[in-house]
N, C-alpha and C positions, 0 to 999 in steps of 0.2 A: 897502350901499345900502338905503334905503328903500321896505318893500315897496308903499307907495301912489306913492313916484315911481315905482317900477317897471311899476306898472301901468298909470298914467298915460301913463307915455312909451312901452308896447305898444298902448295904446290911442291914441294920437296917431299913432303909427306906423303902425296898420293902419287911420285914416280916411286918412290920405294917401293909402295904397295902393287903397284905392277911389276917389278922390276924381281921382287921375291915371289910374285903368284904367280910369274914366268916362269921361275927357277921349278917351282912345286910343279907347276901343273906337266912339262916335260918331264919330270922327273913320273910325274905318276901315268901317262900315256907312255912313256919305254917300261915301264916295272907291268903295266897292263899286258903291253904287247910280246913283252917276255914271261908272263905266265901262261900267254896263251901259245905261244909259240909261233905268231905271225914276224917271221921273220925279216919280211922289205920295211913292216912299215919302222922299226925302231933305229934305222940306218939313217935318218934325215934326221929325227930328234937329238942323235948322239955325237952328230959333227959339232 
């Protein structure tokens, strides 16, 4: 294999992996802040 596809497709690989733990991790700070019912803070995570 190719060490620049190599690193390419490690590099592809770990934007995804932020890119989906982004998704998660806002998605479970507004589910947080809406059980608790702190209402300011889930208005910046849901623009």
């Amino acid at each position: 294999m190719d060490p620049l596809y190599a690193w390419l497709k490690a590099a592809h690989v770990f934007g995804v992996v932020l890119f989906l733990g982004n998704i998660i991790v806002t998605g479970w700070w507004k589910a947080m802040a809406d059980r608790h019912g702190d209402r300011p803070s889930p208005s910046p995570s849901a623009r």
